[in-house]
C-alpha positions as CSV (number, residue, x, y, z in Angstrom):
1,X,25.7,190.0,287.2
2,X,24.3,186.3,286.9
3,X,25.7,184.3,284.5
4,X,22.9,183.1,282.6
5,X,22.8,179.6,280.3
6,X,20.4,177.5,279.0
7,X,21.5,174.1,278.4
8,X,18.5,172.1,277.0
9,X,18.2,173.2,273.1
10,X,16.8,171.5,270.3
11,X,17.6,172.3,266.4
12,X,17.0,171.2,263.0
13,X,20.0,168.6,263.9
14,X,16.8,166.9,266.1
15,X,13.8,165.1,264.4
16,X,11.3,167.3,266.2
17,X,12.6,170.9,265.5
18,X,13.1,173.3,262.5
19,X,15.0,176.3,264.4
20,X,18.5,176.4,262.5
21,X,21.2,177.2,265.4
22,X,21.5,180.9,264.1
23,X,17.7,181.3,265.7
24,X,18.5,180.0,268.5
25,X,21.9,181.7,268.9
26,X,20.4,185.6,267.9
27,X,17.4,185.1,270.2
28,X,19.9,183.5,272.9
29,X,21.8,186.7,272.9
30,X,18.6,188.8,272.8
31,X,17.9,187.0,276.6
32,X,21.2,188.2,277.6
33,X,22.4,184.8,278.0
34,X,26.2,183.6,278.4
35,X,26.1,180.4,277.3
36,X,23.9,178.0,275.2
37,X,24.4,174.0,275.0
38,X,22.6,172.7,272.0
39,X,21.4,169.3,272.9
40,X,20.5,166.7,270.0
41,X,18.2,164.2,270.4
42,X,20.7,161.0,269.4
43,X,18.9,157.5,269.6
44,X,20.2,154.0,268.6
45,X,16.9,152.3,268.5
46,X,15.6,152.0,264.9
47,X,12.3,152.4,265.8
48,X,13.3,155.5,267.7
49,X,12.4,158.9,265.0
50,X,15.9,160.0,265.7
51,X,17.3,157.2,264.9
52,X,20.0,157.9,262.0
53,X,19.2,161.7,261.8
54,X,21.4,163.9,264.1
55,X,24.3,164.0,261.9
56,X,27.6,165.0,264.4
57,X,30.3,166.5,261.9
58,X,27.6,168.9,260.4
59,X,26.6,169.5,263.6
60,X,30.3,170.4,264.9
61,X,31.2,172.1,261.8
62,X,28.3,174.8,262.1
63,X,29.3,175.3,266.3
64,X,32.6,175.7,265.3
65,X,31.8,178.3,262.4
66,X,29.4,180.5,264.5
67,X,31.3,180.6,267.2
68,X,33.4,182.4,265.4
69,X,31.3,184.3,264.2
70,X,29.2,185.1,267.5
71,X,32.6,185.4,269.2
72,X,32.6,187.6,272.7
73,X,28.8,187.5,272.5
74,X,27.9,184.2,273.6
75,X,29.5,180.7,274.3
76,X,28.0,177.4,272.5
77,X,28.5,174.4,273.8
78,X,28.2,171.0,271.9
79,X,26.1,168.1,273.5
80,X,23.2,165.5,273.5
81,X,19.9,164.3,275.2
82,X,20.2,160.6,275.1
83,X,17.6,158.2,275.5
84,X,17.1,154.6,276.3
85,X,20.6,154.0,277.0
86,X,20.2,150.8,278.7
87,X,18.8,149.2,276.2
88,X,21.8,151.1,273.7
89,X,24.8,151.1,276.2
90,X,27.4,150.0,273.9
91,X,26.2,152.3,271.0
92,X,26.5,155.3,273.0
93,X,29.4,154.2,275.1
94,X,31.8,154.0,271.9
95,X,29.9,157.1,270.4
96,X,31.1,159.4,273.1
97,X,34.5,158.2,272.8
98,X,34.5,159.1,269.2
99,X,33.0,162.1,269.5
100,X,33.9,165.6,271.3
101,X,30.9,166.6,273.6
102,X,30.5,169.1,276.6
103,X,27.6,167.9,277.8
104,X,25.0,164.5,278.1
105,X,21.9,164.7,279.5
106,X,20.5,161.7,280.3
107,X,16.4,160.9,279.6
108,X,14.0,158.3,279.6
109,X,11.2,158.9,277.0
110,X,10.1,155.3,276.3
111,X,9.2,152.3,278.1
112,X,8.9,148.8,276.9
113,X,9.5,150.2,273.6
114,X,6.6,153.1,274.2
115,X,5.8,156.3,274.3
116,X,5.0,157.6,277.7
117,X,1.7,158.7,276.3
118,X,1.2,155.4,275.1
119,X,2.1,153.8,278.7
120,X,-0.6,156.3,280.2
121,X,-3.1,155.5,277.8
122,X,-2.2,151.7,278.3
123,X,-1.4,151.3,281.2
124,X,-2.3,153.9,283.4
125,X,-0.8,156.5,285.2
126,X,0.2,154.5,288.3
127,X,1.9,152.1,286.5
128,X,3.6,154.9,284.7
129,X,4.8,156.8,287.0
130,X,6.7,153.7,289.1
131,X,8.0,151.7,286.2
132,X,9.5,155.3,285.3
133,X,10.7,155.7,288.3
134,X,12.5,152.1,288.4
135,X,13.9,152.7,285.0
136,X,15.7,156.3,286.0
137,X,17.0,154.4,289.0
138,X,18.6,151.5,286.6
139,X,20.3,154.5,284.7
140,X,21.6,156.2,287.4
141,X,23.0,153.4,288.5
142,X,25.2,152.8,285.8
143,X,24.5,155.4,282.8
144,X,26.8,158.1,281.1
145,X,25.6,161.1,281.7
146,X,26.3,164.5,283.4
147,X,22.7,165.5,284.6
148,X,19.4,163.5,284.4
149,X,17.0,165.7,282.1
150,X,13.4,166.5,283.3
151,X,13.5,164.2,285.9
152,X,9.5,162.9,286.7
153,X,8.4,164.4,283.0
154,X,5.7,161.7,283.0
155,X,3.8,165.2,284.6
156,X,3.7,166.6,280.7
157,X,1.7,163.4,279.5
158,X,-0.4,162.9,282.6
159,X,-1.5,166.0,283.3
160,X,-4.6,166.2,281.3
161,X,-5.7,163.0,283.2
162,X,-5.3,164.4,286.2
163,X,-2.2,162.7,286.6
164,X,-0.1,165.0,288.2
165,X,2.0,162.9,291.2
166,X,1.8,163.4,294.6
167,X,5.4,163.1,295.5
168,X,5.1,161.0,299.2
169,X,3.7,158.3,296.8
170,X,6.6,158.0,295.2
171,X,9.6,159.5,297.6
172,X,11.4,156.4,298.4
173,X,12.1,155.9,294.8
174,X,13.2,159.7,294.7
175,X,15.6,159.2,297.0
176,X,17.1,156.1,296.1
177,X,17.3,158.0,292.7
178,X,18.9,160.9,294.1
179,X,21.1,159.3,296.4
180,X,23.3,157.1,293.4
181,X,23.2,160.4,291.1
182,X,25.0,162.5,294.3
183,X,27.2,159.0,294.7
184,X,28.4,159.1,291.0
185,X,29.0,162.8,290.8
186,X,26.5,163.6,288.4
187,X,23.3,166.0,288.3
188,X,19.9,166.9,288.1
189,X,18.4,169.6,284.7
190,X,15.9,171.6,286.2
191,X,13.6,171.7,282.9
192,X,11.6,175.3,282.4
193,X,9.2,173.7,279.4
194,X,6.4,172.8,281.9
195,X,6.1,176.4,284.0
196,X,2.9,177.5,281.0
197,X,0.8,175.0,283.1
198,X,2.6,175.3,286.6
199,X,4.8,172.2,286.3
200,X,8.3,172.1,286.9
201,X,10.4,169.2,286.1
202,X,11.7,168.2,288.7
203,X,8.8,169.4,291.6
204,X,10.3,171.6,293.8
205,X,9.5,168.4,296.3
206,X,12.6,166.9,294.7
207,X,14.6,169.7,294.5
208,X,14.8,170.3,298.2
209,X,15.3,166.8,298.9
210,X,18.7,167.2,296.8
211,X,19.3,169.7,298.4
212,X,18.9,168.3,301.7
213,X,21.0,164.9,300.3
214,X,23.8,167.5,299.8
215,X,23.2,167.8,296.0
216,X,24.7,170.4,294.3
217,X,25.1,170.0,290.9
218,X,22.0,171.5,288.6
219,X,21.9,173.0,285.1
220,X,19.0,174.8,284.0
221,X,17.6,174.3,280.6
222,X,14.3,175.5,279.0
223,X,14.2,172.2,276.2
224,X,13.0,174.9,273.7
225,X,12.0,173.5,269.9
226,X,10.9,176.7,268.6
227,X,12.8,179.8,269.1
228,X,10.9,181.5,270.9
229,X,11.2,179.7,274.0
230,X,14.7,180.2,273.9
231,X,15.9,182.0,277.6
232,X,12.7,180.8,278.6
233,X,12.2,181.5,282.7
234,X,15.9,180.7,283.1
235,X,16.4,183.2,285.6
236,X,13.3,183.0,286.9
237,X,14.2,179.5,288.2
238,X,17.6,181.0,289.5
239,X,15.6,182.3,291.7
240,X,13.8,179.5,292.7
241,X,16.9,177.5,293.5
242,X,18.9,180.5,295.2
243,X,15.7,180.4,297.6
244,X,15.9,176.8,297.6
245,X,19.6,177.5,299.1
246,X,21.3,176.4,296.4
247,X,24.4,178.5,295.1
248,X,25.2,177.6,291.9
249,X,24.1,176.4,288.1
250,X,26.7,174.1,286.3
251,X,28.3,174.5,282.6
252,X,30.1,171.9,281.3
253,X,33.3,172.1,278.7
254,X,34.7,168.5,277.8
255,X,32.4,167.1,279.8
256,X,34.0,168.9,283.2
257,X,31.8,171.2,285.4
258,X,32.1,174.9,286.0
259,X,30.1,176.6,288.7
260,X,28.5,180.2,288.2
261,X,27.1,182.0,291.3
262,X,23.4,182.1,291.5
């Protein structure tokens, strides 16, 4: 039996979700899942809406106390969707060696201080998508993270332009990505939020170039806000990646990967 997890979660501990963990956790074990990572939006920017909200002892307290009390049912795992940490590096370098984590996953929602809406809207979708592209490839280079979340999500804000990528336009930044990510021992999320309007974060196109680069390490994660997108097409995308020929999904415990069979 697959070993099912969804490691992209938002709470009430994030600036843009009201689910309290207890949602998340009863409709978690309602999908039959294993293991749940609840990923807070953390961001050192004070412009940034997270900025000063996620609030870690609170945060650890509560895991610790419904762990015990959703003990043999599920495992939850404690970690965080950064963003911007170039810009941040010292900020989050000390906070992770303060604080007991699982799991980083490792985002680019801004550039030059925007939204990347606003860049689309500004800018245009070109322009977007490549300075995106350079700025994932700065991080990978050098950032703190396990997996990179939601790789190419400029798809969500484009796609009502008519924005969606072709993928040789931008494949030589792809690989260059995907090649220092495999170097560094680090991952790619495959990111379920975008499969309402056929969009998968990363394309597919992506995936089977990891694979091809010898890639291996993926989690799966459905970035749910609202509880019922909890478990969302998780094992449907096990599927995708088991006929990709991948053979695993990764959890993470002290920041050290386990593999579970597709």
């Amino acid at each position: 039996m697959r070993y099912l997890s969804d490691y992209h979660l938002h709470s009430n501990y994030s600036f843009d979700s009201k689910q309290t963990f207890e949602d998340i956790i009863t409709k978690a074990i309602s999908m039959k899942l294993n293991e749940i990572c609840l990923t807070e939006h953390i961001s050192f920017d004070p412009d940034d809406r997270s900025y000063n909200f996620f609030n870690f002892k609170d945060y650890e307290n509560e895991i610790k106390r419904l762990s015990d009390k959703y003990s043999g049912k599920i495992s939850i795992k404690k970690g965080l969707e950064i963003g911007e940490y170039l810009l941040y590096k010292e900020d989050f370098d000390k906070y992770f060696k303060k604080h007991n984590l699982d799991f980083i996953i490792g985002s680019i929602h801004n550039l030059n201080g925007k939204s990347l809406r606003n860049n689309i809207a500004e800018n245009g979708v070109t322009y977007t998508y490549e300075t995106y592209f350079k700025e994932i490839f700065k991080f990978a280079q050098m950032g703190d993270f396990d997996v990179l979340g939601h790789l190419d999500i400029v798809q969500r804000y484009a796609f009502k332009s008519g924005g969606v990528y072709d993928f040789e336009d931008y494949k030589d930044y792809i690989y260059e990505i995907l090649k220092v990510t495999i170097s560094r021992g680090k991952g790619l999320e495959v990111n379920t939020s975008g499969l309402s309007k056929n969009l998968l974060f990363p394309k597919l196109e992506i995936l089977n170039m990891y694979k091809d680069l010898n890639g291996e390490i993926l989690t799966v994660g459905s970035d749910a806000h609202t509880s019922n997108r909890v478990g969302e097409k998780i094992s449907y995308v096990y599927d995708i990646l088991k006929d990709i020929g991948f053979k695993y999904v990764f959890t993470f415990d002290n920041r050290k990967r386990n593999g579970q069979l597709l």
